[in-house]
C-alpha positions, 0 to 999 in steps of 0.5 A: 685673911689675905685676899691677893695672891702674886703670880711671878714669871720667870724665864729659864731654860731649864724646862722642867717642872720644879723650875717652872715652879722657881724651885731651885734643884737643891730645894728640889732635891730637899723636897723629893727627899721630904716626900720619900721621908713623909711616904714611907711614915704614913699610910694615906695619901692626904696623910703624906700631904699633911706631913710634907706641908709642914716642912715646905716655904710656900704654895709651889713647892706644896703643887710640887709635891702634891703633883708627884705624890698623886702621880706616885699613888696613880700609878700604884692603883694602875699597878694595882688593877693590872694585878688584879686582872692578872690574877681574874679577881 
């Protein structure tokens, strides 16, 4: 097992989170495209992790999609609990 783990710094100007993360935008649009692919094939978030994690290099891209898949499921249980309210359920 290994017990190390690196940690790499790089400067850019593009302040965004994928390249905060030093993925590229071809790989960011590649892994967008995976996570739309991998949620449409499953029922359940874990599942959509399952499924993506095969297709992904290394552990910033997996943050990458983790970060926006469970960001993507908040804001269907938010769109959820307002509808219910809506509805007095």
């Amino acid at each position: 097992m290994n017990n190390c783990i690196s940690v790499q710094s790089v400067q850019t100007n593009d302040e965004s989170f994928a390249r905060a993360l030093s993925i590229t935008e071809q790989r960011e649009t590649e892994i967008d495209q995976l996570m739309d692919k991998c949620h449409a094939e499953t029922t359940t978030y874990p599942d959509a992790i399952a499924s993506i994690s095969e297709e992904l290099t290394n552990a910033n891209e997996l943050a990458y999609a983790c970060f926006h898949l469970g960001a993507f499921a908040e804001s269907q249980r938010s769109k959820h609990k307002l509808l219910y309210k809506l509805l007095g359920e």
